[in-house]
FIKOLZA-976118 format. One line per field, with one value per residue (C-alpha): residue in three letters; x, y, z. Coordinates in Angstrom, 3 decimals, always signed. Layout:
residues N
residu	(Ala:...);
c1	(X:...);
c2	(Y:...);
c3	(Z:...);
end
This chain:
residues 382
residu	(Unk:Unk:Unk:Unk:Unk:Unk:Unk:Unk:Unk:Unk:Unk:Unk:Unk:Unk:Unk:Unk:Unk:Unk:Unk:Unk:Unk:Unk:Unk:Unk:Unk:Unk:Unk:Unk:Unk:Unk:Unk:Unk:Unk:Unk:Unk:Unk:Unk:Unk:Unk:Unk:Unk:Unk:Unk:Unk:Unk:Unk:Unk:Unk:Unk:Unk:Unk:Unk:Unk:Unk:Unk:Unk:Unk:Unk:Unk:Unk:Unk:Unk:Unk:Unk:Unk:Unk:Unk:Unk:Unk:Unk:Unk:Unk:Unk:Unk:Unk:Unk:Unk:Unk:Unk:Unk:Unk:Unk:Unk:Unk:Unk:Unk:Unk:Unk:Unk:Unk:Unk:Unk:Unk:Unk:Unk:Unk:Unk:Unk:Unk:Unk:Unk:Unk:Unk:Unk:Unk:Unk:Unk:Unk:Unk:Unk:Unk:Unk:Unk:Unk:Unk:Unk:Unk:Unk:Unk:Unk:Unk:Unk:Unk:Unk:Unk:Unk:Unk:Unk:Unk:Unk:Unk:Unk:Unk:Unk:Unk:Unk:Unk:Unk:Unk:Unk:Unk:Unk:Unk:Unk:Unk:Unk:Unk:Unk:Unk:Unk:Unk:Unk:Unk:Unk:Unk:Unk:Unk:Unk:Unk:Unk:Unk:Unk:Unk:Unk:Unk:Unk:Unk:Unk:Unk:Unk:Unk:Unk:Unk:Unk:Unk:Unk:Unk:Unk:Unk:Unk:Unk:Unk:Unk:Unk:Unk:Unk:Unk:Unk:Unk:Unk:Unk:Unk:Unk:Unk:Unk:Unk:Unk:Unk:Unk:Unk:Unk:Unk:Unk:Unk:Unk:Unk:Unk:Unk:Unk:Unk:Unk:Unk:Unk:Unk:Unk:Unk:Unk:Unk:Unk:Unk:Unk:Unk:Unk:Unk:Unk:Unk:Unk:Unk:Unk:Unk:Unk:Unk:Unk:Unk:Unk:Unk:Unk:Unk:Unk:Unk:Unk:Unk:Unk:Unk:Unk:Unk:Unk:Unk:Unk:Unk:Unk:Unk:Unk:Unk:Unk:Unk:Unk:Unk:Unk:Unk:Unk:Unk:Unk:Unk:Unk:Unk:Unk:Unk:Unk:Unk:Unk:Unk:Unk:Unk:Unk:Unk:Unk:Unk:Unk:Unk:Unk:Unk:Unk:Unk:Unk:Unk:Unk:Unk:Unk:Unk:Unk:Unk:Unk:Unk:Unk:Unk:Unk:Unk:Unk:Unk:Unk:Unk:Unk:Unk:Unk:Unk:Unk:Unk:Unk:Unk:Unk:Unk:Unk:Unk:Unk:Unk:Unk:Unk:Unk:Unk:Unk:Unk:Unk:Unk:Unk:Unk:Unk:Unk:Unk:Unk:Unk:Unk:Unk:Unk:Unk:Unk:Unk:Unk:Unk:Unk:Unk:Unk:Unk:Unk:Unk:Unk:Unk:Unk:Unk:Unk:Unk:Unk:Unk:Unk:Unk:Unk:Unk:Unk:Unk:Unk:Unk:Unk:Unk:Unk:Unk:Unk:Unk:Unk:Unk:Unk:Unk:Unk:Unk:Unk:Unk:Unk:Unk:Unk:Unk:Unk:Unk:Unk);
c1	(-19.557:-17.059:-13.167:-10.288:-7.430:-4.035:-2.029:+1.885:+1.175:+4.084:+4.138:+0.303:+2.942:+5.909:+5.669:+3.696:+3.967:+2.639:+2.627:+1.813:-1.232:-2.102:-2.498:-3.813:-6.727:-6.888:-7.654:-9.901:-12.369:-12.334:-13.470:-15.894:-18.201:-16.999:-16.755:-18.466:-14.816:-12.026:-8.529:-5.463:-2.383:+1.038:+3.795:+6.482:+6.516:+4.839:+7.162:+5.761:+2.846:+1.012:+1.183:-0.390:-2.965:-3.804:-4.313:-6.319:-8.428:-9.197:-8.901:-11.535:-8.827:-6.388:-2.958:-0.335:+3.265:+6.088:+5.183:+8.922:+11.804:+14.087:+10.904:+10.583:+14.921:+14.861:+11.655:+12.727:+13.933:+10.452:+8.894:+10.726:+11.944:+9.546:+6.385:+5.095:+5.341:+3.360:+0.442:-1.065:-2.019:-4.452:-6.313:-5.999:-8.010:-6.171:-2.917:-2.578:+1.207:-0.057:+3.374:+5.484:+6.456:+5.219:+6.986:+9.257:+7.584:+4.225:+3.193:+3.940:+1.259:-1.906:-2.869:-4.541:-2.065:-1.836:+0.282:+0.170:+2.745:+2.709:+5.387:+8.299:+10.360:+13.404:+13.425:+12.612:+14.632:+17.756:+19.500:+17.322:+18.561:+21.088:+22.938:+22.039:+18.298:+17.592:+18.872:+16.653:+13.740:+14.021:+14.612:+11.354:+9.131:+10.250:+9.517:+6.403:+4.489:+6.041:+4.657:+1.526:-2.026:-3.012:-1.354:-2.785:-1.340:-2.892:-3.082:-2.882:+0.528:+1.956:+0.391:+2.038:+5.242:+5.009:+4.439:+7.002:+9.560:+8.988:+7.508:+4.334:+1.477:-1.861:-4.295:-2.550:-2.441:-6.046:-5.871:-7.331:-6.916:-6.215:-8.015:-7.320:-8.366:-11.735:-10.889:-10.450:-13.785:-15.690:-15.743:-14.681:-15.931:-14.643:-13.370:-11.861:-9.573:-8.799:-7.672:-5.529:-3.674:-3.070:-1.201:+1.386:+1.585:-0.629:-2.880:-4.418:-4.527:-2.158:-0.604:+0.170:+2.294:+2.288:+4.440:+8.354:+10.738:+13.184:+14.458:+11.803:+8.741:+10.230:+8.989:+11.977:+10.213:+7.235:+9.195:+10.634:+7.319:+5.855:+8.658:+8.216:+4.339:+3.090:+4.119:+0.111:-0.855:-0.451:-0.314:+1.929:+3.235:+3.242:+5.125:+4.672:+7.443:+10.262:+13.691:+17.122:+19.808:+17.039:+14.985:+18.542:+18.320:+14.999:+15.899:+18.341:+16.651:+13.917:+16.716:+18.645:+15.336:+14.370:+11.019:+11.421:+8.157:+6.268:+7.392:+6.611:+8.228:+6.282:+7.601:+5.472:+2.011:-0.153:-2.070:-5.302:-4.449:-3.947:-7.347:-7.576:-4.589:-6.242:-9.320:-7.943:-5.522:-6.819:-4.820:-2.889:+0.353:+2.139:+4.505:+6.407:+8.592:+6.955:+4.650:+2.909:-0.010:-0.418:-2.579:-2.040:-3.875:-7.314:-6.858:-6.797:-9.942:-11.812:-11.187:-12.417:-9.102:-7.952:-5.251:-2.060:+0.353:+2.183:+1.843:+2.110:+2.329:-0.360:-1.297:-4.307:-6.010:-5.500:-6.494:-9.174:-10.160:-10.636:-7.289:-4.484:-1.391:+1.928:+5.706:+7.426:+10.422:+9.088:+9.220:+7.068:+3.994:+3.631:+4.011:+1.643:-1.105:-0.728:-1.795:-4.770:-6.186:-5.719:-7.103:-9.758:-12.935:-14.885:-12.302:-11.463:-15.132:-15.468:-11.947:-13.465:-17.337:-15.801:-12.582:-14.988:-17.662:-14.373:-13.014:-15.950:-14.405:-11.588:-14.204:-13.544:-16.616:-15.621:-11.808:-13.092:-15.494:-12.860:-10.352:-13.833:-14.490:-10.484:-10.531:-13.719:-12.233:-9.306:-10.911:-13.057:-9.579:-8.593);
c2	(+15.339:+12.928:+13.545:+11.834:+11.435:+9.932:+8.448:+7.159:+3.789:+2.354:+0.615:-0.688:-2.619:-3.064:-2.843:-5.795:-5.272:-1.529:+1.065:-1.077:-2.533:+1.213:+1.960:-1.229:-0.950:+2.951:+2.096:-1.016:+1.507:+4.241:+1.949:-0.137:+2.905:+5.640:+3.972:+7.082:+8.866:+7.280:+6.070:+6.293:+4.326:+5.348:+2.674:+1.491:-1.795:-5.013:-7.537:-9.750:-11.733:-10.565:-7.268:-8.893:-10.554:-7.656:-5.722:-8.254:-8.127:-4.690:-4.523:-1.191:+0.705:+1.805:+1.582:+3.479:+2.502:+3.450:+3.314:+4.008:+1.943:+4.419:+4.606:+1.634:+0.328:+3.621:+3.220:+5.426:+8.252:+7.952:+8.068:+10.940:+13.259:+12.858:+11.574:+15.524:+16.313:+13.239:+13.833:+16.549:+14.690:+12.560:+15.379:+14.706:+16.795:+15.247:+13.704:+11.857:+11.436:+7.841:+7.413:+10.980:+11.954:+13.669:+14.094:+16.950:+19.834:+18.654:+22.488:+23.487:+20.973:+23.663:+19.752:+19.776:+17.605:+15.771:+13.578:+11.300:+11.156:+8.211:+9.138:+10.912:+8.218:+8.923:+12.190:+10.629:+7.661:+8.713:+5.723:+3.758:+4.746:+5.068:+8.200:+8.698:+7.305:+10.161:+12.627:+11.121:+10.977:+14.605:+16.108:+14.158:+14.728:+18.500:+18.772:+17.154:+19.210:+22.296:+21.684:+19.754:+21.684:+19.792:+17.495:+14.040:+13.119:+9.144:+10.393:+13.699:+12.153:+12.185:+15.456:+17.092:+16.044:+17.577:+20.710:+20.324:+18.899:+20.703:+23.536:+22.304:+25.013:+23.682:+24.787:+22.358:+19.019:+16.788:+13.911:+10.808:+7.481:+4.433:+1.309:-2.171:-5.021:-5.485:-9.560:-8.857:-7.733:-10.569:-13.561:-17.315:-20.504:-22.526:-25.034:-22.228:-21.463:-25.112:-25.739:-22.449:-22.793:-25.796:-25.539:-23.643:-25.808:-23.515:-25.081:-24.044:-20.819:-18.332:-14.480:-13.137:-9.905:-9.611:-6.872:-6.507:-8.407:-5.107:-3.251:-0.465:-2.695:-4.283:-8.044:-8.899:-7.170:-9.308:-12.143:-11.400:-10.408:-13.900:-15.728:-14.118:-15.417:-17.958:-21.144:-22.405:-19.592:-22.500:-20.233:-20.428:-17.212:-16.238:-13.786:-13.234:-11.397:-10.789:-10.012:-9.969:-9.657:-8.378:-11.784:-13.707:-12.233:-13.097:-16.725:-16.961:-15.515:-18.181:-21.095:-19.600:-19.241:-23.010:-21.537:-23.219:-25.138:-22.295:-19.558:-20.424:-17.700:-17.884:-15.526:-17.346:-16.411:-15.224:-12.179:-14.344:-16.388:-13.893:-12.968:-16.452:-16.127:-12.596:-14.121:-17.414:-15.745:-14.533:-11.375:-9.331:-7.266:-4.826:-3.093:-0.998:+1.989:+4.357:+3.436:+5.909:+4.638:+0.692:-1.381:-4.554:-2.751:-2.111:-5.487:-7.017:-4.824:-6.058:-9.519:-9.182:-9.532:-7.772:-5.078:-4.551:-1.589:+0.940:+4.367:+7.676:+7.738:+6.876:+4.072:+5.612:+6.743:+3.228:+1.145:+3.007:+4.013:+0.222:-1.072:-1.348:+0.647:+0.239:+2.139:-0.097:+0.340:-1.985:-5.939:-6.280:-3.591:-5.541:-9.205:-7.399:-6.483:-9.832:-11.381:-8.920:-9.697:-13.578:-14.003:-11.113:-12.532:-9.392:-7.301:-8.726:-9.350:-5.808:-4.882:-6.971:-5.119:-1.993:-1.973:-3.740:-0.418:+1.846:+0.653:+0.982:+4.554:+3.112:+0.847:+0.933:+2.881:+5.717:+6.089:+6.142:+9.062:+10.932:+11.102:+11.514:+14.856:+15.764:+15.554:+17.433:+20.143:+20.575:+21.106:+23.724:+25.298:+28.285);
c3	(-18.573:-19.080:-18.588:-20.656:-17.350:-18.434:-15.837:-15.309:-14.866:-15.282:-11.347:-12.255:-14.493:-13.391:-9.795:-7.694:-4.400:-2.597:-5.270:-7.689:-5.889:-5.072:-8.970:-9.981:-7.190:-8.211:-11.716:-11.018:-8.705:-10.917:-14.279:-11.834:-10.384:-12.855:-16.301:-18.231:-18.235:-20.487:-18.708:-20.541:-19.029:-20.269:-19.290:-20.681:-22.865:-20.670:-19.948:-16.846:-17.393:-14.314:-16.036:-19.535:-17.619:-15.445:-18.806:-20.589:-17.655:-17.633:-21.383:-21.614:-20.372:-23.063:-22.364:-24.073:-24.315:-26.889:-30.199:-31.780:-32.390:-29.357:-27.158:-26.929:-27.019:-24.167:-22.435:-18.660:-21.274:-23.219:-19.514:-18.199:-21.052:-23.708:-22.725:-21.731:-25.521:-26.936:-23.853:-26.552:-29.171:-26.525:-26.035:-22.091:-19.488:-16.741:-15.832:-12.376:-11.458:-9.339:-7.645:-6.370:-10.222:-13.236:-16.658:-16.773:-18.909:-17.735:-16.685:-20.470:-22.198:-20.687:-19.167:-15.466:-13.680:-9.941:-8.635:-5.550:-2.915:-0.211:+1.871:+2.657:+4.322:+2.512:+4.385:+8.004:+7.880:+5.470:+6.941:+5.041:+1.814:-0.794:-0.684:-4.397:-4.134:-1.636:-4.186:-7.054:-4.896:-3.371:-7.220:-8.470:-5.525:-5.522:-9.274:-8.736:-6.114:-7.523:-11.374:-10.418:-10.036:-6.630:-4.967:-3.346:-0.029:+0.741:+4.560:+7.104:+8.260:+4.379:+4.289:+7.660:+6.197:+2.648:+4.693:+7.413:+5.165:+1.501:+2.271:+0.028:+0.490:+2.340:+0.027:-2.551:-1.007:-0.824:+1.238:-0.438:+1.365:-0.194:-0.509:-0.866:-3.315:-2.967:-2.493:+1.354:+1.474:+1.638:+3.430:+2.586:+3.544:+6.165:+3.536:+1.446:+4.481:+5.286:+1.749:+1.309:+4.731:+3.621:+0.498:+2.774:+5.963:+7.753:+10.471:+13.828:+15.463:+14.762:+14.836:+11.556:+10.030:+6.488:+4.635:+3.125:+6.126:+6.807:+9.322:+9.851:+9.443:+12.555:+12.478:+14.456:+17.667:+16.933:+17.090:+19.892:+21.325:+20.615:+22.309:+25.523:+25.497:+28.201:+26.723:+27.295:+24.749:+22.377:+19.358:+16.240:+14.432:+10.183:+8.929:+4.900:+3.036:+1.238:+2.514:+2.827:+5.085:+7.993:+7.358:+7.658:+11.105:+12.247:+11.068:+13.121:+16.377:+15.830:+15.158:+18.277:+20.318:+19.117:+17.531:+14.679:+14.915:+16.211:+13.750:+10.378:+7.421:+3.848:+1.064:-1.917:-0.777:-3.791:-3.475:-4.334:-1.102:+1.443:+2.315:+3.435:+6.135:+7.335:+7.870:+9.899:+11.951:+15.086:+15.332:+13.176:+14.598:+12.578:+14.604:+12.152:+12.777:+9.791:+7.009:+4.590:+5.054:+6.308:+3.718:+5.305:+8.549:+6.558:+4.875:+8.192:+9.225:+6.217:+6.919:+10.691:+12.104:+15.168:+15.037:+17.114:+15.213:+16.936:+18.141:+15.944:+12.064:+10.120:+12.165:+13.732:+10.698:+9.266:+12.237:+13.765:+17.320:+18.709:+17.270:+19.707:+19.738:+20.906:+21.189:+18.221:+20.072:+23.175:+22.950:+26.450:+24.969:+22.211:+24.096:+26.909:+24.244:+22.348:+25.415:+26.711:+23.018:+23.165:+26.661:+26.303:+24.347:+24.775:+24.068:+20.865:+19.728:+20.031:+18.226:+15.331:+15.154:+15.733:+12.993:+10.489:+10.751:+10.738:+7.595:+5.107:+5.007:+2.736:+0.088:-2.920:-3.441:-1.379:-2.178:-6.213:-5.427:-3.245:-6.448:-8.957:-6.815:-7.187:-11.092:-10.605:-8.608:-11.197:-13.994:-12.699:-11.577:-13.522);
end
């Protein structure tokens, strides 16, 4: 039987960095291994090219945006006020919420709905945000657990707190990992990595972090880490990302700590190219505070890369059982595993075999038939 599921893409869209990769890889898997059903993607009106070309490329499935003069001059009050009254005349079976919100009046349409939530890290680390972000978030994750049939937590941490912090009932929460682009998966030729690592000044062996350069993903640690290394270690250091103020601060640790050569910071790595600096690097640390879930840890694992993260979280379910884990809080853990890795052959021959085996559990594949089963599940739901 095949099932007509609408979803709020609008992040698939507008977004390009984690949610939106989440949806985009979401939709990819589910048209790849499940094409039978038919995938409708409401969003409002496409404005960045890498959205165009993303929907040219996956041109089978249809996507829906505004088709009035005000929906589309007031495309967030199409999105949130009125889209639950046009969902009808779709004829939807399904409607997947793919980022911690679903239209209000979405209970009213007699539509099966779920929505995803990745994490509740406006809730652990308040600090973190706006005053009146954490009010917008807690009103639209509230509204969304409460209204939606199920409710898909992307790991057993995200789902712990939706208990512990919302009071969302057990028996309504599925946990459904994520994956990641399907790119990582396989490997490139010697020459392919040359050429890449070249384009961005990138040559010889290296430690690399990839992810958004702020506080609570806690590069500066790393840094830190790296500079208390034996000198003869004769390594070099990447760290890809975006940031502000926090990155401002790292720069000038390395300038103050005369890294300069040794530390190299690239924010205008394409997503096409990074599979290239997983694969060459010879270790990947990611010693964040708090993730929802850690993508850049499986992409790492794909790519045959070691794995340094930290203790607690989701880390665990992300890195595996042979991955290394440290307190995020402690600059000599992290130097002290950096170093058993580096000098350690065996060890991190079998940190490679080992994560590689562990990760097939977040294919592509896999993840799609986790979320097939969900939709499944929901519409035999009375």
């Amino acid at each position: 039987m095949s099932m007509r599921i609408g979803y709020d893409a609008k992040r698939a869209f507008h977004n390009f960095r984690g949610l939106g990769n989440y949806s985009r890889d979401l939709l990819a898997g589910l048209k790849q291994y499940y094409s039978r059903h038919d995938y409708l993607l409401f969003t409002p009106p496409l404005k960045d090219d890498r959205a165009h070309r993303w929907a040219e490329e996956y041109s089978s499935l249809e996507v829906v945006t505004p088709d009035s003069y005000m929906g589309q001059k007031f495309s967030t009050a199409w999105r949130s006020l009125f889209l639950s009254g046009e969902l009808k005349k779709y004829n939807l079976d399904i409607f997947h919420g793919l980022s911690h919100e679903l239209p209000p009046g979405i209970e009213k349409t007699g539509i099966k709905s779920v929505v995803t939530i990745h994490d509740l890290i406006f809730m652990r680390y308040p600090k973190f945000f706006p005053w009146v972000d954490r009010k917008v978030y807690l009103r639209k994750v509230k509204y969304a657990c409460e209204a939606a049939d199920l409710v898909i937590a992307i790991c057993n941490q995200t789902k712990n707190d939706l208990i512990n912090f919302l009071g969302v009932d057990e028996k309504k929460i599925r946990v459904v990992y994520q994956t990641c682009n399907p790119r990582f998966y396989s490997p490139l030729s010697e020459e392919k990595l040359s050429s890449t690592l070249s384009k961005y000044g990138i040559s010889g062996k290296f430690i690399l972090n990839v992810g958004a350069i702020e506080p609570r993903k806690n590069a500066l640690n790393l840094v830190k880490a790296f500079a208390s290394l034996k000198k003869e270690s004769n390594r070099n250091l990447v760290l890809i990302g975006n940031g502000g103020d926090y990155k401002v601060e790292i720069e000038n640790y390395i300038q103050g700590k005369d890294l300069g050569d040794r530390v190299t910071i690239l924010s205008d790595v394409t997503h096409k190219d990074l599979p290239a600096f997983y694969q060459a690097a010879e270790l990947f640390c990611y010693p964040s505070h708090f993730e929802g879930f850690g993508i850049p840890i499986i992409e790492a694992l794909f790519s045959k890369t070691p794995v340094i993260t930290s203790k607690g979280s989701c880390f665990p379910e992300a890195g595996g059982p042979d991955s290394i884990y440290i307190q995020s809080e402690s600059v000599s853990e992290l130097t002290q595993a950096i170093e058993d890795v580096l000098t350690n052959d065996e060890l991190k021959y079998k940190m490679i075999e080992n994560g590689r085996n562990f990760v097939e559990k977040f294919h592509r594949s896999k993840t799609s038939e986790n979320l097939i089963n969900i939709y499944e599940e929901l519409l035999r739901m009375k």
